[in-house]
C-alpha positions in Angstrom: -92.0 -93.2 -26.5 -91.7 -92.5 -23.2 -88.6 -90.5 -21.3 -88.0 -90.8 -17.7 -85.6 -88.2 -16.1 -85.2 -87.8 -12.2 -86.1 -84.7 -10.8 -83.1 -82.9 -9.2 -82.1 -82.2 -5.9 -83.1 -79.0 -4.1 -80.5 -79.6 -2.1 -76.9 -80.3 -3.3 -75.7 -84.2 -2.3 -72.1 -85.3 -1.1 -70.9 -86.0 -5.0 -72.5 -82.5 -6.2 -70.2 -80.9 -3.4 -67.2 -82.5 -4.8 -67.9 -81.6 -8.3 -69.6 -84.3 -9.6 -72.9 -84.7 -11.3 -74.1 -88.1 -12.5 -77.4 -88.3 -15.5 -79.8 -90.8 -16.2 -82.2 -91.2 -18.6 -84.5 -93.7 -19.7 -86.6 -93.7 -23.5 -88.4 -96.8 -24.2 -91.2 -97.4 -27.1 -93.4 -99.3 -27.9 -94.9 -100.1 -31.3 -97.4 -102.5 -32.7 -97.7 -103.2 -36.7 -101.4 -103.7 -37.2 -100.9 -105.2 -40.7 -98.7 -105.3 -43.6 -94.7 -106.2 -43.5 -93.2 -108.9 -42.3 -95.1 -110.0 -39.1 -97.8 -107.7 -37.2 -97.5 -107.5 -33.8 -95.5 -105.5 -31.2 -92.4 -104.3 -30.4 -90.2 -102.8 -27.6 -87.1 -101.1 -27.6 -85.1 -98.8 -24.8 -82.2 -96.5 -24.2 -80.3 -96.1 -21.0 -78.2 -92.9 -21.2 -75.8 -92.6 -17.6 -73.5 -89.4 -17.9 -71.0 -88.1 -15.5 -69.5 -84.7 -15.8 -66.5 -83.7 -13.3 -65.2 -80.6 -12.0 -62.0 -81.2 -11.8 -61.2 -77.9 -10.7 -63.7 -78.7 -7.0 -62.6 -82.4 -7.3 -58.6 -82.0 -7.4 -57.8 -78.3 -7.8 -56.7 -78.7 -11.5 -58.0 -75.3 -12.5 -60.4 -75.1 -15.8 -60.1 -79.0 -16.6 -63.4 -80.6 -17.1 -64.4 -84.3 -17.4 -67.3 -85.5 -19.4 -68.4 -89.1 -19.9 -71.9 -90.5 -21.5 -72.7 -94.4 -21.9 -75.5 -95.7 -24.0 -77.0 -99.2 -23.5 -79.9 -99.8 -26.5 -81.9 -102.9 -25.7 -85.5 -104.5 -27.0 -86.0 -104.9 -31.0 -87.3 -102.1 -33.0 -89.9 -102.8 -35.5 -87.9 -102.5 -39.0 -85.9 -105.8 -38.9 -88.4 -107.8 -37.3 -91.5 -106.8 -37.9 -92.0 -104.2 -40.9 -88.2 -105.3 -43.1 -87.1 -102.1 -44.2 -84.0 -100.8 -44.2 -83.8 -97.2 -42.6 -84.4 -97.7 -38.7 -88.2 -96.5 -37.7 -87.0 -94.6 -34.4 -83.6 -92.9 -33.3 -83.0 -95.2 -30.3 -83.6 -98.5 -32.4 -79.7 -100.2 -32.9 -78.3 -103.6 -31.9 -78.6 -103.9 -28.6 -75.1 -103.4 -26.6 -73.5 -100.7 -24.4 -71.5 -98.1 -26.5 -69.8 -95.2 -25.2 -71.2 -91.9 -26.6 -68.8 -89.3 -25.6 -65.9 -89.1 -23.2 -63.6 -86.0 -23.0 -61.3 -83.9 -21.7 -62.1 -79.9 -21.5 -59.4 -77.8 -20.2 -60.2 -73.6 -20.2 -57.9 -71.0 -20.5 -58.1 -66.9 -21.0 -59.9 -66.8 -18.1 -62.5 -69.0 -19.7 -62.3 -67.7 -22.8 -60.5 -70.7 -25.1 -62.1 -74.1 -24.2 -60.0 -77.2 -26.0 -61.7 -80.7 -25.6 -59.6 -84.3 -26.1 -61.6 -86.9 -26.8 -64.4 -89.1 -28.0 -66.7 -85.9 -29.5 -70.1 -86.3 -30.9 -70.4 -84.2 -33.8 -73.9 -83.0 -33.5 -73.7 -82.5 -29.1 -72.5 -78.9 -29.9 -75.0 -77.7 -32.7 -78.5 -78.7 -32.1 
């Protein structure tokens, strides 16, 4: 697979000065089955990941609060349904392709940033690994 991340800014633009960063990322593979399964041939599949973190703090002077947003959008057709037919997914990326939203919270510090609360739509792996 292939991952494609923009290289950052040296020099801070007019959303970064308010508190805003925005992500992109794009993974996309390719695979070919040279024989055996269902069909040989190739196959394509992709992940868009846009992300948005806020400051609210710089943004709107709410002190400690935090806003965190990630969108997924999987598109192409991994090779297990259509070309190999089994039934644990190849690759990590390879879903039904659609737009789902990943995470979006609210983080709001306290204790002079010692006690962070989020309230929201959590992945339960984005803290551990």
């Amino acid at each position: 697979g292939v991952s494609i991340r923009p290289a950052k800014a040296t020099q801070p633009d007019a959303l970064q000065t308010r508190g805003i960063e925005v992500g992109f990322v794009y993974t996309g593979e390719l695979f070919h089955v040279a024989r055996g399964g269902l069909t040989d041939g190739p196959t394509t599949n992709g992940l868009v990941n846009l992300s948005a973190n806020v400051d609210l703090e710089t943004l709107t002077g709410w002190p400690g609060a935090v806003l965190y947003a990630d969108v997924l959008y999987i598109h192409g057709e991994g090779p297990s349904t259509r070309r190999i037919g089994n039934l644990f997914a190849v690759t990590n990326i390879e879903a039904l392709e659609g737009v789902r939203l990943h995470e979006m919270w609210l983080e709001q510090s306290f204790a002079g940033d010692g006690i962070h609360i989020r309230l929201g739509s959590l992945a339960a792996d984005a803290e551990f690994f």
